[in-house]
C-alpha positions in Angstrom: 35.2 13.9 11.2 32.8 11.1 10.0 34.6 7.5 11.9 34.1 4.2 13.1 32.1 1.8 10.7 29.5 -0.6 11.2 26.8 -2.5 8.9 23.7 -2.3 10.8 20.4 -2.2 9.3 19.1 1.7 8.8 15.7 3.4 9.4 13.8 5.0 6.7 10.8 4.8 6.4 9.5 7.7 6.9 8.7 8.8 3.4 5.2 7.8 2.1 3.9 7.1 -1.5 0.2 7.5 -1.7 -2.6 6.1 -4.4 -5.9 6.9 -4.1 -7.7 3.4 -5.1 -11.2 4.0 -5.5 -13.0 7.6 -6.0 -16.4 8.1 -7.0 -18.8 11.2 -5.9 -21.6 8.7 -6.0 -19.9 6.1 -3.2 -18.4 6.3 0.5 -15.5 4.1 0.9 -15.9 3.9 4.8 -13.8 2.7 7.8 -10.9 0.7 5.2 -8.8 -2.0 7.3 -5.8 -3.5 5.5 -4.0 -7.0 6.2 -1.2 -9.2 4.1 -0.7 -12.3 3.3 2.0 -14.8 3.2 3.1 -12.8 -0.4 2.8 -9.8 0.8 -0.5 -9.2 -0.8 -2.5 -6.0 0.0 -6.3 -7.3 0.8 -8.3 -4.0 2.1 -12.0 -4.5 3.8 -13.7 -1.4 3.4 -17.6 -0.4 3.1 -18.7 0.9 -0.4 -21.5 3.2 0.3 -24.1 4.4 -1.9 -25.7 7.5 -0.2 -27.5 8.1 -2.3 -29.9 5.3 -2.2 -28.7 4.7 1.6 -27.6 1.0 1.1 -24.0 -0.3 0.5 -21.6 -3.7 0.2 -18.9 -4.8 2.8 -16.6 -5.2 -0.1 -12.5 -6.8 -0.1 -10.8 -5.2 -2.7 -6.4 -6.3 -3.0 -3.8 -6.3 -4.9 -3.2 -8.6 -7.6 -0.6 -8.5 -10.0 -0.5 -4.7 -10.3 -4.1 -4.3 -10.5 -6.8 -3.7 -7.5 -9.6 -5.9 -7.9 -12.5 -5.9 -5.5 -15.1 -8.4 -4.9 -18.1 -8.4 -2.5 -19.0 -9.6 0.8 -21.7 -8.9 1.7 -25.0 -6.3 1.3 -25.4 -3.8 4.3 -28.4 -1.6 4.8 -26.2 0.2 7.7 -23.2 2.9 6.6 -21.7 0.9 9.7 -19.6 4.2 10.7 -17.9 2.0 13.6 -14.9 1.0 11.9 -14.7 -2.3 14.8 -17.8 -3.7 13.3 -15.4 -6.1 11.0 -12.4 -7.2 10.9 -10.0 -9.6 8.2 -7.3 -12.0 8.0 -5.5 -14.0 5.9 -4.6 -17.6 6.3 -1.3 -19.7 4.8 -3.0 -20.3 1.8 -4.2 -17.0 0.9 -7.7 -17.4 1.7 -10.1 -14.4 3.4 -11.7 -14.9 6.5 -14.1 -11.6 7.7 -16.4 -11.5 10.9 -18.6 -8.6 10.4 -21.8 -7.2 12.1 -24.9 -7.0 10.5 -27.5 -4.3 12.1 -30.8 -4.8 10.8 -32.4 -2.9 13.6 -32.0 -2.4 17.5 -33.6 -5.9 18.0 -31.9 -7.3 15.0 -28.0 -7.3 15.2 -25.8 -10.4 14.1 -22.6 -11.7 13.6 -21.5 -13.5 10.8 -18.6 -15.0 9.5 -17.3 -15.0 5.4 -14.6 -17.0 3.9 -13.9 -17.4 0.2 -11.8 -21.1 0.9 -14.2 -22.3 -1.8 -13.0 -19.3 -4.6 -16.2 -16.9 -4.0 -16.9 -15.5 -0.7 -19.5 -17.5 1.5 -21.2 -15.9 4.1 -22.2 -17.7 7.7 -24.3 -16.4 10.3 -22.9 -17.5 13.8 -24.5 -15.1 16.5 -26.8 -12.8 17.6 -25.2 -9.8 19.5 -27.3 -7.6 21.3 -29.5 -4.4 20.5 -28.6 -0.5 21.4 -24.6 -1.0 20.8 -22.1 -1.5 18.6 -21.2 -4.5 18.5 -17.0 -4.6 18.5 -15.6 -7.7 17.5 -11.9 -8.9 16.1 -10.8 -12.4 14.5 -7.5 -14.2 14.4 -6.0 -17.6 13.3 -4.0 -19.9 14.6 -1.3 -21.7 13.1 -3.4 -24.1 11.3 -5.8 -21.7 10.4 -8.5 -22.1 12.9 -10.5 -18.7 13.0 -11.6 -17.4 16.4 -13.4 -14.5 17.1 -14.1 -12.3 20.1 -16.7 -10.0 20.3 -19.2 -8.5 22.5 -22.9 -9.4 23.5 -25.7 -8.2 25.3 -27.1 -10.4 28.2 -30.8 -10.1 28.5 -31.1 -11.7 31.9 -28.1 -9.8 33.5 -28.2 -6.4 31.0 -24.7 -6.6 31.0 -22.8 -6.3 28.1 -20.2 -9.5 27.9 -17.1 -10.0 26.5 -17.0 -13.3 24.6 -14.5 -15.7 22.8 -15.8 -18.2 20.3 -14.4 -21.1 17.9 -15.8 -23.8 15.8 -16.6 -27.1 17.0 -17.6 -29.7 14.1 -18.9 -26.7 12.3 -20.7 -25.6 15.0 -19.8 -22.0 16.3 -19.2 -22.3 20.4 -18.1 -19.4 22.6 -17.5 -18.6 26.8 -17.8 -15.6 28.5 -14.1 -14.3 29.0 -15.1 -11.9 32.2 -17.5 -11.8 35.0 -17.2 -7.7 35.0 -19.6 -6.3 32.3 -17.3 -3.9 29.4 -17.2 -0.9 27.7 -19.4 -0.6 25.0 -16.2 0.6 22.5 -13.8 -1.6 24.1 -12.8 -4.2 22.6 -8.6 -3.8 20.6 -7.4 -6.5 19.5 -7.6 -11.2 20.0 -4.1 -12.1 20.0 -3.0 -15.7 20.0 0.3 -17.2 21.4 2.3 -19.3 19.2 1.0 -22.6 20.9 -2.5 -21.1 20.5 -3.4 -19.9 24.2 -5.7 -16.6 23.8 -5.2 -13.3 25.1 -7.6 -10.2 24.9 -7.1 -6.4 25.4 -10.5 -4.7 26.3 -11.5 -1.5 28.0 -13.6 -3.2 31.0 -14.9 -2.5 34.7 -15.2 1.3 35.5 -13.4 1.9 32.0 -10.1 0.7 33.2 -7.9 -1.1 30.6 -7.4 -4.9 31.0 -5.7 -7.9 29.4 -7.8 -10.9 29.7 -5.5 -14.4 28.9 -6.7 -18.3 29.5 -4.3 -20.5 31.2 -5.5 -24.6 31.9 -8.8 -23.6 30.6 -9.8 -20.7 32.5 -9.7 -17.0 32.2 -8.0 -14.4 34.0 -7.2 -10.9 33.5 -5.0 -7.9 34.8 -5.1 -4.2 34.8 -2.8 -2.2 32.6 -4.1 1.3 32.8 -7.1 3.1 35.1 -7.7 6.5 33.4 -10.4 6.2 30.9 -8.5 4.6 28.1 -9.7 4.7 24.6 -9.7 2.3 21.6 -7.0 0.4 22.3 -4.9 -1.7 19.5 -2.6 -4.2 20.3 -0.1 -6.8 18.8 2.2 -9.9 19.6 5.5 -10.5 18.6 7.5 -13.3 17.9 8.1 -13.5 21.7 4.4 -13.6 22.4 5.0 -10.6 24.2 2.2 -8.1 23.9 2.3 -4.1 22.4 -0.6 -2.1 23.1 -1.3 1.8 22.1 -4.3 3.9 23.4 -6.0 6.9 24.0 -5.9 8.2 27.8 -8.6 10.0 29.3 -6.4 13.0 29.5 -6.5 12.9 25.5 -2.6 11.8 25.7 -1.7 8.6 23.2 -0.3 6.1 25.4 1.7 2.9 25.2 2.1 -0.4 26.9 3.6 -3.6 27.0 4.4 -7.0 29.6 8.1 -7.7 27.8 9.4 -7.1 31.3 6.8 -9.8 33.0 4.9 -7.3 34.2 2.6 -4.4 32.3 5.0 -0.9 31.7 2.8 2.1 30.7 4.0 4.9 29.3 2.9 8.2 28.3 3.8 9.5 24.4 2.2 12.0 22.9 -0.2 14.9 24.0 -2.7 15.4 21.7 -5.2 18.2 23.1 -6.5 18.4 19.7 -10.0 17.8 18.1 -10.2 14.7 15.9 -10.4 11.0 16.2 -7.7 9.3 18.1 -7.6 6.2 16.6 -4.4 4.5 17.2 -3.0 1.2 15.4 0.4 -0.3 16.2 2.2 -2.9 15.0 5.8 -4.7 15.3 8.7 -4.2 12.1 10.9 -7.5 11.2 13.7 -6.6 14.1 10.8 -6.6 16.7 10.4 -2.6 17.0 7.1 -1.0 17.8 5.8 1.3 15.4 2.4 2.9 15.1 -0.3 5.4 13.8 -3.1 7.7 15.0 -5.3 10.2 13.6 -5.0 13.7 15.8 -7.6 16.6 14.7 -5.9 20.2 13.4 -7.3 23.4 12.7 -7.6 24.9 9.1 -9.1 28.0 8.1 -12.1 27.5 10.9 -12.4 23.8 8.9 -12.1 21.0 10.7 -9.1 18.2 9.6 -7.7 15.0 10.6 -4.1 14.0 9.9 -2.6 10.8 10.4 0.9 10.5 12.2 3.2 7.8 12.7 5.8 6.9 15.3 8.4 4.1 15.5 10.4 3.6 19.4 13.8 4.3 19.7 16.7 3.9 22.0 15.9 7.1 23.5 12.2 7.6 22.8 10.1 8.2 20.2 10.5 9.6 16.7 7.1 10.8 15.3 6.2 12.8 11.7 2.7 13.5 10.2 2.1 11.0 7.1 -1.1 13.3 5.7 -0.8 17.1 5.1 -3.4 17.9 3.1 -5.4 20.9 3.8 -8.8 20.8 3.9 -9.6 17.6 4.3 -10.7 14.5 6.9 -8.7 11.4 6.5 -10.8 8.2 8.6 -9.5 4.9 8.8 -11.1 2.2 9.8 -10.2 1.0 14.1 -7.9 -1.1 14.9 -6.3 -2.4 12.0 -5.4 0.4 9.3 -1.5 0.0 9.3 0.5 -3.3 8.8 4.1 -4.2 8.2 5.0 -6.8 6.0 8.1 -9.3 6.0 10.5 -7.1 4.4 9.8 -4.0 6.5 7.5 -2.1 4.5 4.6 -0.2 6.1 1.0 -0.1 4.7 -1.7 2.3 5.8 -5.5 2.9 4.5 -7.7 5.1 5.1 -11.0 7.4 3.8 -9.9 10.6 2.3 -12.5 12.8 2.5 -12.7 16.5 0.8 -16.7 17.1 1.9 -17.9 16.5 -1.6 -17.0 12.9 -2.3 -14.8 10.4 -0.6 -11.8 8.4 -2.0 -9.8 5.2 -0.5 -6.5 6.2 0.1 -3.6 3.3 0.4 0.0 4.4 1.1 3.5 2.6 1.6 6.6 3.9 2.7 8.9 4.0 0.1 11.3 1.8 1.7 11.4 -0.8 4.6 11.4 0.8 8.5 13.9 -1.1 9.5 16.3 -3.1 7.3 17.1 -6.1 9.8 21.4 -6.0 10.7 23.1 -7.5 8.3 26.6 -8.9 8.2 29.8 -8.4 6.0 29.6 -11.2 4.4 26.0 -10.4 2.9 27.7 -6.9 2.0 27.4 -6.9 -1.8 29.3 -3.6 -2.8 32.0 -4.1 0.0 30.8 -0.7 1.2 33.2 0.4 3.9 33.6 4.3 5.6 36.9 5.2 6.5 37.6 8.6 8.2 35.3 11.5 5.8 35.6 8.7 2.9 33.0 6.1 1.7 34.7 3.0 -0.4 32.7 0.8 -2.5 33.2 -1.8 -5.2 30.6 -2.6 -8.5 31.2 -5.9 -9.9 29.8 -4.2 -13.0 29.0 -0.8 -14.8 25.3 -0.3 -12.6 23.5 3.2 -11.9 23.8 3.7 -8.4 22.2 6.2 -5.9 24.8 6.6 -2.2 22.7 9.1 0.4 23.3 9.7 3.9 20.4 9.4 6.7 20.1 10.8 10.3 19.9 8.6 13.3 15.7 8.6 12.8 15.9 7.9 8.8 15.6 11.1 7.4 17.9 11.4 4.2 19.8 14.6 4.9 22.2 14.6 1.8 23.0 13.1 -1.6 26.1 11.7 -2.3 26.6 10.6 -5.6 24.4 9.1 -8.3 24.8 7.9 -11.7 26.2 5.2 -13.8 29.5 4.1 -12.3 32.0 1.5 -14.5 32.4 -2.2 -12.3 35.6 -1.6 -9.9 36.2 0.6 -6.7 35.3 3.8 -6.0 36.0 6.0 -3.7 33.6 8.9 -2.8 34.1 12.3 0.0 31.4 13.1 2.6 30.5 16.6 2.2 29.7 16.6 6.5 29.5 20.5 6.5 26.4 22.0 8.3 25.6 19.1 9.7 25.3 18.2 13.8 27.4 15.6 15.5 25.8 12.1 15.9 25.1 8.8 14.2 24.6 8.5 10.7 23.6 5.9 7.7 24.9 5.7 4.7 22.6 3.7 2.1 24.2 2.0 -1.5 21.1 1.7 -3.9 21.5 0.1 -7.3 18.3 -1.2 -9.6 18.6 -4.9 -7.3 20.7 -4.5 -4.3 21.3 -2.5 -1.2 23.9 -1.9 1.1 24.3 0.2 4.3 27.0 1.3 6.8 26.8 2.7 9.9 29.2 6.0 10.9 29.6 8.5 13.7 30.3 12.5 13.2 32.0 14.0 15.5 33.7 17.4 16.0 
């Protein structure tokens, strides 16, 4: 029998809608990175490639009232096919800041900085990195909107590459070396910044061990969070200032680690053993749950393919789907930053989809928040209540109405009733049959409100 209610929030978002932005046989959209902004905006960095003439534009391209407009940043005369060669964010008033590479040659790499505060974007060059690398780099405000930036440069006395972290003094770009151990040429995830502004970095460092580098009373220090060859790490804060971070492991396992504890837990995920990618990008849904992506390679009529998965933590581990199933086909995102979660719970994810003829930018959304935060009864708005097999509800007027029922990880397993239904109560049976004993959700969906209940199956 289906017992014992309780209005908690309720997963699901696990189902996906995807658009395909821009397409063109005559452009590359390469290495797309996606971040919000106070509205809930979609702004997407991407690089628009003509390869036919081998020369391209970092371009922005976001949402705006319905319709995806795109504006340029800058020129490039590189594809840039390191997708940790620029990075976005968005301040409090909606304006764009990018730090981007520009590789002229192996003697002529800089960084640069653009911002359109002033309506158009406005491009600043504020360092010169080093030759014969990539050049990783990542950007993030504060909470007055101060941009700072770490990235990676070449020494030429010591022929070390250095991990860096730079801000603006009176205009003037300034920046101190975080680490006395040269780093790993790809291995720089994520700048995160603490509420109160103090800086902490996750980078891949001496003898490709994974570190988190922090400054406390002006000086840097750093700690080992992982030893075997970790890849391309990503990492976020969350309203805590506690710190997520997911990675490749040498042993081509996705791993995952955080300090919420006061001390770094590791854990292993997900064995991959497959060909592909292995980018990962995590980030933390309004109730403060980890959820991430990462591309993992598949095999497909002796064709090569790249699908994207995703994966939210649970009580008792971790609940994982593939987002892209499309044969035939490579799907690259850009590093680092290719899936966000806005304010209401709603996941975003970009990425290059890629047939082997032309390329197209592909921007999906799950069809509903991940996690609708717990609610209580008094915010209930339909009175929805489960007693024994039964669900009760009340309309305060005649509405069309859609009731499902979701599993413990979001999946909808059954309809229950949709229509038009006259204002009053309403009373309608769970059909339970065939289905396993455990948690489930019921969800109350009319054209402007929601409501969800919480029940247990047992037999």
């Amino acid at each position: 029998m289906l017992s014992s209610l309780l209005l908690i929030g309720i997963s699901v978002g696990v189902e996906w809608e995807t658009q395909y932005i821009l397409e063109d046989p005559d452009y590359y959209y390469y290495n797309p990175m996606v971040t919000l902004d106070n509205q809930g905006k979609v702004h997407i960095a991407y690089i628009h490639w003509d390869h036919a003439v081998d020369t391209g534009n970092l371009n922005v391209i976001s949402n705006q009232s319905g319709e995806w407009i795109s504006e340029t940043v800058a020129s490039v005369n590189y594809p840039i096919l390191w997708g940790d060669l620029y990075d976005i964010e968005v301040d409090s008033q909606g304006n764009r800041y990018l730090s981007y590479i520009e590789y002229i040659s192996k003697f002529r790499i800089y960084l640069w900085l653009a911002t359109d505060t002033s309506g158009e974007f406005e491009s600043e060059r504020i360092g010169t990195p080093f030759p014969y690398s990539q050049g990783s780099q990542s950007i993030e405000l504060d909470g007055n909107d101060n941009p700072f930036i770490a990235f990676l440069q070449f020494n030429y006395n010591t022929f070390e590459l250095e991990l860096r972290f730079g801000w603006f003094e009176q205009d003037s770009f300034v920046s101190e070396r975080v680490v006395l151990d040269s780093v790993d040429n790809e291995s720089l995830g994520n700048l995160l910044l603490e509420k109160d502004g103090t800086p902490h970095i996750i980078y891949v460092g001496y003898e490709h061990r994974l570190y988190h580098a922090f400054k406390t009373d002006e000086v840097w220090d750093k700690e080992r969070i992982w030893y075997f060859l970790p890849l391309r790490p990503s990492a976020v804060m969350d309203t805590d200032d506690f710190i997520h971070v997911i990675y490749r492991s040498g042993d081509w396992s996705i791993r995952y680690a955080h300090n919420r504890e006061g001390e770094w837990i590791d854990e292993h995920i997900i064995a991959t053993f497959r060909w592909g990618y292995d980018i990962t990008c995590i980030d933390i849904d309004p109730d403060g749950i980890p959820c991430f992506v990462w591309t993992h390679g598949t095999s497909n009529e002796n064709r090569q393919q790249t699908d994207i998965s995703y994966a939210r933590q649970l009580e008792n581990g971790w609940f994982e789907e593939t987002v892209t199933e499309t044969p035939n086909v490579v799907e690259i995102p850009g590093e680092h930053n290719f899936f966000k979660i806005d304010k209401a719970g709603y996941a975003h994810l970009v990425y290059e989809y890629w047939d082997r003829e032309f390329s197209k930018l592909a921007y999906a959304k799950s069809k509903a928040p991940l996690f609708v935060a717990e609610q209580p009864n008094e915010v209930n708005p339909f009175d929805l209540r489960v007693r024994g097999s039964t669900v009760h509800f009340s309309l305060p007027e005649a509405s069309l109405i859609r009731l499902d029922l979701y599993d413990a990880v979001g999946r909808r397993v059954r309809l229950l009733a949709s229509g038009v239904y006259n204002s009053g109560q309403h009373s309608i049976p769970i059909n339970s049959t065939g289905l396993p004993a455990g948690v489930y959700f019921i969800r109350l969906e009319s054209a402007d409100r929601t409501s969800s209940a919480k029940s247990v199956l047992s037999r």
